[in-house]
PAZAPA-4460 file (N, C-alpha, C; in steps of 0.05 Angstrom, whole numbers, plus 32768, in hexadecimal, padded with zeros to 4 digits):
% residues 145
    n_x    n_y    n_z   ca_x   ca_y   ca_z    c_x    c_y    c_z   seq   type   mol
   8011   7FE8   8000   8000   8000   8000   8012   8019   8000     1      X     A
   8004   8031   7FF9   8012   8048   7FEF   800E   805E   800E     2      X     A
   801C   8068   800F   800C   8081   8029   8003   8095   800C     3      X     A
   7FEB   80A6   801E   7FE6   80BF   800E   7FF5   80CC   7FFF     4      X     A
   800E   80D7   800D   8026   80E6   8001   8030   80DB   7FE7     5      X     A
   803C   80BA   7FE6   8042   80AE   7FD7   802D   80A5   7FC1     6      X     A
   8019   80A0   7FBE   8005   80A8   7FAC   7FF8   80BE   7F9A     7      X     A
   8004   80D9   7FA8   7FFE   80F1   7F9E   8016   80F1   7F8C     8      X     A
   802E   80F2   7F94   8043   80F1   7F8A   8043   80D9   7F6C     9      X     A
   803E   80C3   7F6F   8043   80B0   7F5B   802C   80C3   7F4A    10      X     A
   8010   80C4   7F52   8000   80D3   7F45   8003   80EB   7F2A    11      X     A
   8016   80F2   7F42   8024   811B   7F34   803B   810B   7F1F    12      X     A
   804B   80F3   7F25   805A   80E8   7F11   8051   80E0   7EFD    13      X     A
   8040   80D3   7EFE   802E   80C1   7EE5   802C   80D3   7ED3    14      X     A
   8019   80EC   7ED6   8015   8104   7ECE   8026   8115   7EC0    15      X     A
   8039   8118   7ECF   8051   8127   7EBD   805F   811B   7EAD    16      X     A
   8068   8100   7EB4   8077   80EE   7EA1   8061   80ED   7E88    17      X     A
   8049   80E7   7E8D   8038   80E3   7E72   803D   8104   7E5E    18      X     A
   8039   811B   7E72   8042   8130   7E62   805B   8133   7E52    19      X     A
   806A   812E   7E55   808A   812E   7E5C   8090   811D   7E3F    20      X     A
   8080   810C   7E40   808C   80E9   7E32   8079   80F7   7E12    21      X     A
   8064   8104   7E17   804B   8110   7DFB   8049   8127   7DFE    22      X     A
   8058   813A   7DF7   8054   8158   7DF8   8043   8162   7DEE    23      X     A
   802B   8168   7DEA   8019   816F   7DDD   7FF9   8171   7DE9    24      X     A
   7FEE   818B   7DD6   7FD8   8193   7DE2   7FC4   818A   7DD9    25      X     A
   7FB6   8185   7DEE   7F9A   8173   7DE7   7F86   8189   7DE8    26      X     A
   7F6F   817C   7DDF   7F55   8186   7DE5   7F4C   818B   7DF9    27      X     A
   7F47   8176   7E03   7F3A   8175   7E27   7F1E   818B   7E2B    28      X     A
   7F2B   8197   7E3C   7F09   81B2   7E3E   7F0C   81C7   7E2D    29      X     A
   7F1F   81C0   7E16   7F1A   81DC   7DFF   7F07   81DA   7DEE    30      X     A
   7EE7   81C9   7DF1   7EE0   81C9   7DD8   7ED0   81E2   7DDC    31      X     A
   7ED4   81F1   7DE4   7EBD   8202   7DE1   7EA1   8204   7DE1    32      X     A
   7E98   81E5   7DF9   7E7B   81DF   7DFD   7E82   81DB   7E1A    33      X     A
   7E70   81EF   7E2D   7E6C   81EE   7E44   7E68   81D5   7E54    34      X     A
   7E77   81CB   7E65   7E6F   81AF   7E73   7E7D   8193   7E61    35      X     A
   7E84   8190   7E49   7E88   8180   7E2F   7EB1   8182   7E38    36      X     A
   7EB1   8170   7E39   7ED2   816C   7E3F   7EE0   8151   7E3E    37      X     A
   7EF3   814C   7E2E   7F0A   8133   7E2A   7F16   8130   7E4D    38      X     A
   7F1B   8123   7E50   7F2C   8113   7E67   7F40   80F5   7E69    39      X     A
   7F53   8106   7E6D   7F6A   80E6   7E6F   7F5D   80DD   7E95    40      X     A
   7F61   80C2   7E9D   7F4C   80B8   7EB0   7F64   80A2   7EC0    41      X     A
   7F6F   80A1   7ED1   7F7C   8091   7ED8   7F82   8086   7EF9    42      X     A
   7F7A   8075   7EFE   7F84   8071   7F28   7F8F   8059   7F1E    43      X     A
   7F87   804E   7F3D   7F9D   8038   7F46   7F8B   801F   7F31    44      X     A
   7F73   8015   7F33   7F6E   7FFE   7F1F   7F69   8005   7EFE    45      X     A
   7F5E   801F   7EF2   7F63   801E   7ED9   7F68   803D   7ECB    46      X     A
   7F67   8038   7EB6   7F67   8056   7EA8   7F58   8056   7E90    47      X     A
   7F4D   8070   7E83   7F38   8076   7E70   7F39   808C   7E64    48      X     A
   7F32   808E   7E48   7F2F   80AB   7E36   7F19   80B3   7E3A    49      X     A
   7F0A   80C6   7E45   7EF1   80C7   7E4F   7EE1   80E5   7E40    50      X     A
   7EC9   80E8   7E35   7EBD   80F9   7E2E   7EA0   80FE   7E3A    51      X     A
   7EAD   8115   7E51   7E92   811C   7E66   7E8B   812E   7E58    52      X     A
   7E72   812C   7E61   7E53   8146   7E65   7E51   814B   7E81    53      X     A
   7E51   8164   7E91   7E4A   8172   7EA1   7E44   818F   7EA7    54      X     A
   7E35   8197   7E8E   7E29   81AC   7E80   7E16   81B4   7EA0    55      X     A
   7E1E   81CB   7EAF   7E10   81D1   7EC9   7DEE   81CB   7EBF    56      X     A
   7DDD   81D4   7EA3   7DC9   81CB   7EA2   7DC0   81B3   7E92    57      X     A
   7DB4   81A4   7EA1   7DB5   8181   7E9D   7DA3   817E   7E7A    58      X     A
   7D96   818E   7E72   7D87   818F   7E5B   7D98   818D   7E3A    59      X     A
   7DAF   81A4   7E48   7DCF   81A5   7E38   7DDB   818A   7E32    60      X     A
   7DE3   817D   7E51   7DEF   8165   7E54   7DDA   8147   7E41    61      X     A
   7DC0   814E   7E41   7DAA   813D   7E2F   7DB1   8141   7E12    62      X     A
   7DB8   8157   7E0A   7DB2   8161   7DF4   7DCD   8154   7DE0    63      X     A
   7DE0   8159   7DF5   7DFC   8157   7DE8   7E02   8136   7DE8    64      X     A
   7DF9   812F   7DF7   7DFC   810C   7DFC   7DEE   8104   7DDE    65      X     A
   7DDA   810A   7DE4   7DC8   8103   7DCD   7DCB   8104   7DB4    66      X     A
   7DE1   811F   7DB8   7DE9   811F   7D92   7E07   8110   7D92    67      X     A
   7E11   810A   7D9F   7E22   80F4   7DA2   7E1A   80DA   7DA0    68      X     A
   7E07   80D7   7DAA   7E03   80B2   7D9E   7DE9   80B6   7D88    69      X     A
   7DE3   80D1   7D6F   7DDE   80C8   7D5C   7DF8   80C6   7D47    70      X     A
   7E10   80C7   7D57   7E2F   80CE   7D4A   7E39   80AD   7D4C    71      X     A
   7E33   809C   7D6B   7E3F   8089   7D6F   7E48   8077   7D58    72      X     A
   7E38   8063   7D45   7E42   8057   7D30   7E57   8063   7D24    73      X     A
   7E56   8078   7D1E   7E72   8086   7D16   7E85   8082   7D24    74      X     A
   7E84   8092   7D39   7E98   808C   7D55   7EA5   8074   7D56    75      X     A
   7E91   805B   7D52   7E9D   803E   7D58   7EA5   8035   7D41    76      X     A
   7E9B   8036   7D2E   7EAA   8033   7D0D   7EC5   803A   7D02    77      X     A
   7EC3   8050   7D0E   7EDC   805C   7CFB   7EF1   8063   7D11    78      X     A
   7EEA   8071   7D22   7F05   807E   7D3B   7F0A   8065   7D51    79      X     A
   7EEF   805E   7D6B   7EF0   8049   7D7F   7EDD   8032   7D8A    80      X     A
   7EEB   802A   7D79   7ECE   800E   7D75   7ECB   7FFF   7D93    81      X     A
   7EDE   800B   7DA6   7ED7   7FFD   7DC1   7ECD   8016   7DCF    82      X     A
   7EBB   8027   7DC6   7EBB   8045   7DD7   7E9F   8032   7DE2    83      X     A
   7E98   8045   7E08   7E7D   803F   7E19   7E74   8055   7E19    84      X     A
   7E55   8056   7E12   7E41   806B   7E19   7E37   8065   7E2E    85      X     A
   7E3D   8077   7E45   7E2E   8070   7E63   7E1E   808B   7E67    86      X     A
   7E09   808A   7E67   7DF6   80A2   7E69   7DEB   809D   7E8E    87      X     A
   7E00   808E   7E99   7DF5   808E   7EB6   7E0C   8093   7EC8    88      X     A
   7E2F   809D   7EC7   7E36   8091   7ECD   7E49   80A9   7EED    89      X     A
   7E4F   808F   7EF9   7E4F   809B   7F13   7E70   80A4   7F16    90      X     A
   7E79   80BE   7F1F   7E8E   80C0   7F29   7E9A   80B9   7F45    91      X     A
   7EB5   80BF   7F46   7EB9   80BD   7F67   7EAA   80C5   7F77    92      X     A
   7EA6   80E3   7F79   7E8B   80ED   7F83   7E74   80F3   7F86    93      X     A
   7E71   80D5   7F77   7E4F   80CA   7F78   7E44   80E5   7F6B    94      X     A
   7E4D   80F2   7F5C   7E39   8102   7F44   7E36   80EE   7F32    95      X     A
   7E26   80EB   7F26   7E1B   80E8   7F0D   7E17   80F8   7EF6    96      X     A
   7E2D   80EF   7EE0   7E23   80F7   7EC5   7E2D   80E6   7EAE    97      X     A
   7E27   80FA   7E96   7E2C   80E5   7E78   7E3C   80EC   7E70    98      X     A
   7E52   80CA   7E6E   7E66   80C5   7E65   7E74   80B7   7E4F    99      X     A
   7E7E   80BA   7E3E   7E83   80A6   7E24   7EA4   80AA   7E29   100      X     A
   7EAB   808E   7E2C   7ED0   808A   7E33   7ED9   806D   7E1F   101      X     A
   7EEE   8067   7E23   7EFA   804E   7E16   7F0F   804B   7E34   102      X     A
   7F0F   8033   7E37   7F17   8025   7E4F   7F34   801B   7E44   103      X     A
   7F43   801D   7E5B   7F63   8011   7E4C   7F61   7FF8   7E69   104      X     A
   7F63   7FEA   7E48   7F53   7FC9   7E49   7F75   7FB3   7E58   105      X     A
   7F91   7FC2   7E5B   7FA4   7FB9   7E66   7F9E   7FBD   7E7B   106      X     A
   7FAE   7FA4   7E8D   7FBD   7FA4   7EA6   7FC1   7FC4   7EAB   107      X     A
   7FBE   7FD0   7EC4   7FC9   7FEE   7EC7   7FBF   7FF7   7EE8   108      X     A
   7FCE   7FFE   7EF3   7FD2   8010   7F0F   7FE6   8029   7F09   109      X     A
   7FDB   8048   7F18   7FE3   8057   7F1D   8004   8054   7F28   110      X     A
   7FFA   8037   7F3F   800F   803E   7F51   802D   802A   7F42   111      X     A
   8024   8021   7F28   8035   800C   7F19   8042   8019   7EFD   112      X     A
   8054   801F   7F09   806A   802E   7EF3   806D   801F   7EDB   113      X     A
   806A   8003   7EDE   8073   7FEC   7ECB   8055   7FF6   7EB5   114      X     A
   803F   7FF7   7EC1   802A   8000   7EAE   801D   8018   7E9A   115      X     A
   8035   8025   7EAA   802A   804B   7E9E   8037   8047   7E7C   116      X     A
   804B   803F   7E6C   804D   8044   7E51   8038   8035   7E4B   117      X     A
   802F   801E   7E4A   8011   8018   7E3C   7FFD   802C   7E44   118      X     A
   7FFB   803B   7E4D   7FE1   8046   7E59   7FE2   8061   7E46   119      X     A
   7FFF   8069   7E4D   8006   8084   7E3E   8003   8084   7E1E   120      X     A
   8004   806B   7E18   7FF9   8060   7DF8   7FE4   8064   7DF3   121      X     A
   7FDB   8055   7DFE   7FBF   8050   7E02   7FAD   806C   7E06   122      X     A
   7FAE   807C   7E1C   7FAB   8098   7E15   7FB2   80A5   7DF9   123      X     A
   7FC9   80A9   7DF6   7FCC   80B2   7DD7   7FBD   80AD   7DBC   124      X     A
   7FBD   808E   7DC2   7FAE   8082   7DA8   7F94   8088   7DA8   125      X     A
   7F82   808B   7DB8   7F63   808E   7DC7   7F5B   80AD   7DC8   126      X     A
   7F6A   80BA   7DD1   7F65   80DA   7DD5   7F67   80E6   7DB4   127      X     A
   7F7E   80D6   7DAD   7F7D   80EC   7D90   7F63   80DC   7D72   128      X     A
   7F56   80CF   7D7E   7F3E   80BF   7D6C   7F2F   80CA   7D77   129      X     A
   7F26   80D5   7D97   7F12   80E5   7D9B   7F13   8105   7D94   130      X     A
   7F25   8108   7D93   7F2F   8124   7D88   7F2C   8129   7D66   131      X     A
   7F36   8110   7D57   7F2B   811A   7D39   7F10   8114   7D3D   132      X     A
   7F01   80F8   7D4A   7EE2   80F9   7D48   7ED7   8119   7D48   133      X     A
   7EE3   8129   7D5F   7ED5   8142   7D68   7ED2   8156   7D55   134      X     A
   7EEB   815D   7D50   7EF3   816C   7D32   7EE5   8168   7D18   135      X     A
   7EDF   8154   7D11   7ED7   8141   7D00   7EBA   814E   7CFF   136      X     A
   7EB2   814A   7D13   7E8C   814E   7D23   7E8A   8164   7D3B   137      X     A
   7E93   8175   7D33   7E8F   818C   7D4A   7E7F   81A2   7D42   138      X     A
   7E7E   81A3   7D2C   7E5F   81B9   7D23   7E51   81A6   7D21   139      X     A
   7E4E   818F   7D26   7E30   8184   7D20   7E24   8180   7D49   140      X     A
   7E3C   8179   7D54   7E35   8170   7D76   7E31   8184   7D7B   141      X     A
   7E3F   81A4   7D78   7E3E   81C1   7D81   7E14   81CD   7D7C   142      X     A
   7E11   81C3   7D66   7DF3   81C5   7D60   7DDE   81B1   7D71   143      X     A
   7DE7   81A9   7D85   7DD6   819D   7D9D   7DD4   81B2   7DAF   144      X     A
   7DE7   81C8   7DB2   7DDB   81E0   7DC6   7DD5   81F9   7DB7   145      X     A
***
């Protein structure tokens, strides 16, 4: 087991080594849709490319989901044929909202150095297929609000 300290730390390492190792700027919360944001996703049992909705009004967060899974076949066809639509899905802090991610399907812990270059792949390969999907389809998802 890790103490706190030592967990924050491997944490803040994972993090920067992933920066460090892929220099480059992502998308993340730049799309210019309120609440609508990319996320790299990682603790101690797994890690994920994740595409939240948490648009403060929940009607937004309906609207935008919705024009996302009349996109999905695309999505799974052509960019991530293993992507999950979770229109329920729960965070650490027991909020609830809608999430569409791809799961990195390796062996992987935070606290397991031996696992972070698959993961850091794996992020790369996953984030930049959700990123042309976006590009690709972003005047058409942008016309849900």
């Amino acid at each position: 087991m890790f103490s706190k300290e030592e967990s924050a730390k491997l944490r803040k390492e994972f993090w920067t080594s992933f920066g460090k190792s892929f220099p480059r700027k992502w998308l993340l919360y730049n799309t210019k849709i309120k609440g609508f944001a990319f996320k790299f996703q990682a603790d101690r049992k797994r890690a994920s490319v994740c595409l939240d909705f948490e648009h403060p009004e929940e009607i937004a967060n309906e609207l935008l989901y919705d024009q996302l899974l009349s996109l999905k076949k695309i999505l799974e066809s052509e960019y991530l044929p293993e992507v999950i639509f979770d229109d329920n899905f729960e965070l650490d802090n027991r909020k609830i909202i809608r999430r569409i991610h791809v799961l990195h399907e390796k062996k992987f812990s935070i606290h397991n150095k031996n696992t972070w270059r698959d993961c850091y792949e794996f992020f790369v390969e996953t984030m930049t297929q959700f990123e042309l999907f976006y590009y690709e389809y972003e005047d058409f998802i942008k016309q849900a609000i």
